[in-house]
Structures are given as structure tokens and as C-alpha cells.
N, C-alpha and C positions, 0 to 999 in steps of 0.2 A: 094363167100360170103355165099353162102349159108349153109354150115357147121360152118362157124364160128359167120354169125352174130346172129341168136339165143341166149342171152346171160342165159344161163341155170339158171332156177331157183334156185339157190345158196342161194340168199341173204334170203329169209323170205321162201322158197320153199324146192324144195327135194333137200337133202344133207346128207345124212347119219343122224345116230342117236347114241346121245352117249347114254353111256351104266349106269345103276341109279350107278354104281359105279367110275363115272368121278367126280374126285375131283374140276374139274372146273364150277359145276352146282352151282351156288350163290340162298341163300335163302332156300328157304324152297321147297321141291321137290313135284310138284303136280302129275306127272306119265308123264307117254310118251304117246303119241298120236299117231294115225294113221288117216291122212288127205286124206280126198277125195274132191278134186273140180272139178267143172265141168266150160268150157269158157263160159260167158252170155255176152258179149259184147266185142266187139275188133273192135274198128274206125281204128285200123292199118293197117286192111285190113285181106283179108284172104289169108289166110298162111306165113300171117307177122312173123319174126324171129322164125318159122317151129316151134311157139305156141300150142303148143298137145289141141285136144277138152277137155281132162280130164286131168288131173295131184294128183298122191296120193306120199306121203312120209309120213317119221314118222317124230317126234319134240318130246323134251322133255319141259314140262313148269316149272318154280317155278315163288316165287315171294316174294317180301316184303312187307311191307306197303306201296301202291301208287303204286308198280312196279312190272311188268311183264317180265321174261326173257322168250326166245324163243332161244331154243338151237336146230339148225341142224346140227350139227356135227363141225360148227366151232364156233369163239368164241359169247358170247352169246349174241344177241339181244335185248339191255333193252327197255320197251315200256311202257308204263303207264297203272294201273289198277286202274279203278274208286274208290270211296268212299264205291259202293254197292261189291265190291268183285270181282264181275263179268264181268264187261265190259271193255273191254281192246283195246289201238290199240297202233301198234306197224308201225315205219318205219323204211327205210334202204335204202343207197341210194351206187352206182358206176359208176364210168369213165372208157368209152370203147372206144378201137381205134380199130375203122375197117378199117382203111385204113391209113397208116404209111403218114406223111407228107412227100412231095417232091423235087423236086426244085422249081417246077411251081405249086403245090398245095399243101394246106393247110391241106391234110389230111380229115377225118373222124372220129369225136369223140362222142359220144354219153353218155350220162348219163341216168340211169335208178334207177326212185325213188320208190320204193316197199314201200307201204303202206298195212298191214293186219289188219279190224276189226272186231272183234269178244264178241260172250258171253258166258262166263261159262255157263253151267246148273246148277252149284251152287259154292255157295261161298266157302264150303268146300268138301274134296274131290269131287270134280270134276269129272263126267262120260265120260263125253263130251262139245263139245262147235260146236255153228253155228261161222260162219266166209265169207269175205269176202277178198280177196287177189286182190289189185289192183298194175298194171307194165306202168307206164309211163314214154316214152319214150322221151328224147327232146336234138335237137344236141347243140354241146356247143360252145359257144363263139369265132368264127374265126375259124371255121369246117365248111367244105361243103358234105354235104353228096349228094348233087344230084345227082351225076352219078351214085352212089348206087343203088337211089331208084328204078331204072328201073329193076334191078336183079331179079333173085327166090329167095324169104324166104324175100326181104328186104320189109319194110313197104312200103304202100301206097304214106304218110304223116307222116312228124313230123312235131309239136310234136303230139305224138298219146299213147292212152292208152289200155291198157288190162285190162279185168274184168274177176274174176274167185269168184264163191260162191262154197262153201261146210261144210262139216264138219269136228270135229277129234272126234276119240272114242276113251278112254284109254284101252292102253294095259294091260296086266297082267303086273307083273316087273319079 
């Protein structure tokens, strides 16, 4: 379990970065970013799904009027951008199977809802922004995860959440 349950931060985390010349960047291009967070809280336990202390990637942002996209290298994350320009939050959720159903069990399936909020340093071009990246975790509906949980890397408890603060600075393009 312990190599796979992890479920890498993909969804609103590190994932590559596209490039300012991806034709699939919607809106208006605010630059790319380089992210640094550091873990402040984890009820999952420690060394729940082999959670790194720190975690840095790049993103790219744009946006519309009211909305925020967040591109890590797959397709893009739309989230809401307040009225002031600046404060945004964004989520993203997935279904995990960590343990194939049986004859005699039910399997292990797990969902993970990714929540990141954050604030511009300014409404236009943008330097950087503060941020919060929140990963909770909760099994799904006729899923047993319990034999699991006693493993390396597997949480504590479900449901259970991760907290990560940092920031992003833009890059050059």
C-alpha cells in the first residue's frame, strides 16, 4: 500500500506546468507560478499517504470575470475569483481504489476533495499570492478500508484531512 496509497498531489498540486504558449490556457494569462507549502496540520496521522513536510510545483493562473483557472499541466481547474480581484478558492475532487473488490470484500475506495484558498498580492499583474491547500480524505459508500488502515503510509482515521500553507511567486515567462 504504501507506494500506491499516497494519492499524489495531481489534482490542485505538483503536476507539471504548461508552457504560456498552451493554446488551452482560458482567459486572460496571469503568469506562472512557483509554489511553496509547507504541512501545518495533518489529523491523518503521521506519515499518512507518505504526505512530504514541504511540497513546491509550478501552476499557471488566468481568469475571467468571477473566475479563476489553475493549470497544472492537466486540464484546467476553474474556481471562483471574488469581486476584489484577488481572493480566490478553488476545489477538485477524485475516486481511489486502493484495494480491488473481492468475492468476500468490498474493496477500498477512497475519495479525495482538494480545496486551495488563496490571495493575490494584487488585482493586476500579480507577483504572488499567500495560499492555503487543504486534502481530505473520506472512504466511500460501501468501501472498507479498515484492514488498510493498520499498514505504512495508510492514515490513522478516515475521514481525515491535510493542511498545507504557502506561497506562489511568479516566474519570468
Amino acid at each position: 500500500m504504501r507506494g500506491s496509497t499516497f494519492i499524489a498531489l495531481t489534482l490542485l498540486g505538483a503536476g507539471g506546468c504548461l508552457s504560456t504558449q498552451d493554446g488551452r490556457v482560458p482567459g486572460e494569462r496571469l503568469g506562472r507560478f512557483y509554489v511553496e507549502a509547507e504541512l501545518v496540520a495533518n489529523d491523518c496521522g503521521e506519515g499518512a499517504f507518505d504526505a512530504p513536510g514541504r511540497v513546491s510545483f509550478q501552476i499557471e493562473l488566468s481568469r475571467e470575470p468571477g473566475v479563476l483557472y489553475w493549470l497544472n499541466g492537466a486540464a484546467p481547474i476553474e474556481g471562483t475569483l471574488d469581486a476584489d480581484g484577488r481572493s480566490f478558492t478553488l476545489h477538485a475532487s477524485g475516486d481511489h481504489e486502493l484495494e480491488a473488490p473481492g468475492p468476500r470484500t468490498p474493496g477500498c475506495r477512497l475519495r479525495r476533495d482538494d480545496t486551495a484558498q488563496g490571495r493575490l498580492d494584487a488585482a493586476v499583474e500579480p507577483s504572488g499570492f499567500e495560499l492555503e491547500l487543504r486534502y481530505h480524505y473520506q472512504e466511500l459508500e460501501g468501501s472498507d478500508c479498515s484492514a488498510l488502515l493498520e499498514l505504512p503510509g495508510a492514515p490513522a482515521r478516515l475521514p481525515c484531512e491535510q493542511r498545507y500553507r504557502g506561497t506562489g511567486a511568479r516566474q519570468p515567462n
